[in-house]
N, C-alpha and C positions, 0 to 999 in steps of 0.2 A: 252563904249566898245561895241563894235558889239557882234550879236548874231550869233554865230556861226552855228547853225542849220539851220538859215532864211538865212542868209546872202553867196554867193558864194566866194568863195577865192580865185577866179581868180580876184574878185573885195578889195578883203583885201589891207589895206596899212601896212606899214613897221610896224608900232607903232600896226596896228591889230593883224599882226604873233607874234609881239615878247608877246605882253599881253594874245596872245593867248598859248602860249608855257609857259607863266607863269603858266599860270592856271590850265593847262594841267600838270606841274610838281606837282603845292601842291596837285592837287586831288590823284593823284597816288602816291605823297609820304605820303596825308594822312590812305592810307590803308593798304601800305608795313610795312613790318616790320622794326624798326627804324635801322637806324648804329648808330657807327659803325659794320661793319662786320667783323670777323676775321674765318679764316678758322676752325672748329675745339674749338669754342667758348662756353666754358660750362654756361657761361653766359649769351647768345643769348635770346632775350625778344622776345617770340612771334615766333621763327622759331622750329615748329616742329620737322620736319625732320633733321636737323641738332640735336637737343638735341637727339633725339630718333634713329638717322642713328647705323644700324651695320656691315656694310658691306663697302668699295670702289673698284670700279674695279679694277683690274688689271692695265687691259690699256682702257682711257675712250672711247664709242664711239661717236656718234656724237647725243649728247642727252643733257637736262637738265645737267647746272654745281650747283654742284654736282651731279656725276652719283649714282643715289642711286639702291643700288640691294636688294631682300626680301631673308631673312635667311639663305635659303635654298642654293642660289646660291654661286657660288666660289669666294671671295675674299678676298680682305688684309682687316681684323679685323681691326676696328678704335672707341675708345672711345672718347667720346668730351672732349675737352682741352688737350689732347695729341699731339705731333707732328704731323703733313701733313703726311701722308705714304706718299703722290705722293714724296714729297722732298724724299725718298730713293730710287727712281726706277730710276733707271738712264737711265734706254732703254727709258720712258717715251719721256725723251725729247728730245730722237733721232726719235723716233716714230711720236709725236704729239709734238714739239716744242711751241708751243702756250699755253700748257695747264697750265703753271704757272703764264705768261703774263696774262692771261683771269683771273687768278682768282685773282689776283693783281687789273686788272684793275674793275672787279666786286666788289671787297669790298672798291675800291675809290667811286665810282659812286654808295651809298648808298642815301636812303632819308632823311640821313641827313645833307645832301647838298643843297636839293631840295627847300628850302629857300632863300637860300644864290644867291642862283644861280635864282629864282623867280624874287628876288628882283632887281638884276642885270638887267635883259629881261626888268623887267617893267619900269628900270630907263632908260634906253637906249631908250625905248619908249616913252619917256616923253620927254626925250631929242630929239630925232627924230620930235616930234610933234610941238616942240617950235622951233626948226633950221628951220622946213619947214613954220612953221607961218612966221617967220624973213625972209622968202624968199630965204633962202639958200640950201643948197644939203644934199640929205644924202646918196651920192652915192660913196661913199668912207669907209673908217674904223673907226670906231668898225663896224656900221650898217652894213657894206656890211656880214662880217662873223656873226652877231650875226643875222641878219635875215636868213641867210641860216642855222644856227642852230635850229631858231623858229622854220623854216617849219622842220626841220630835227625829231622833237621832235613830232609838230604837227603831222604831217604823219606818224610819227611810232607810236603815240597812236593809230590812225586809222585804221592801221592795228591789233591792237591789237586785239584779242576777250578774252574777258572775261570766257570763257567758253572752249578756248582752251585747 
């Protein structure tokens, strides 16, 4: 496997990104906190602010999901493992239609997937490696979308900072 630091990625091959987006998923799902996720989880291992949140907005703005607010400020009361308030706001989803899809889709794409779906990258990577030994293409499907996913993952850890 190449070194990603030394190495430029304009020179990466198919089997590089996808091994690379593997490894990129466990280290990141080694430090998140594990799924599954459920909104409102009084059970939640490791997520603070969900066990200790007191407050939800009203109506969320465009911030951190969950929108968490301090004491003081105005909103709908929420105990963990109680019903979603957002599920009773019905302006919500005329408002910000997205905002139940987002949190649907945030507690699919837990790290506890980030295995499963590791393991997938690297096979497809192997398999890539050996078609191109044998002389053949891999310019076709799975490879074509699961490499535009590698770089998809890669690039967005790069963008990440840590300290944001």
């Amino acid at each position: 496997m190449i070194d990603p630091n030394v190495t430029p990625q304009d020179t990466w091959t198919a089997a590089d990104w996808l091994h690379q987006a593997a490894e990129v998923l466990r280290r990141i799902a080694r430090n998140a906190t594990p799924g599954p996720w459920r909104w409102g989880d009084r059970d939640v291992d490791g997520g603070v602010l969900e066990r200790h949140r007191t407050t939800l907005e009203h109506v969320p703005v465009p911030a951190a999901f969950p929108a968490v607010r301090p004491r003081h400020d105005e909103g709908e009361g929420v105990l963990p493992g109680l019903k979603d308030p957002l599920d009773e706001f019905d302006a919500v989803d005329s408002i910000y239609p997205h905002v139940h899809a987002n949190a649907r889709w945030i507690t699919i794409l837990t790290p506890s997937i980030a295995e499963s779906l590791a393991a997938l990258l690297d096979s497809l990577a192997e398999d890539a490696e050996q078609t191109l030994k044998a002389g053949g293409s891999i310019d076709h499907e799975p490879y074509r979308s699961a490499v535009t996913l590698a770089k998809q993952i890669v690039e967005a850890a790069q963008d990440w900072s840590p300290t944001a």
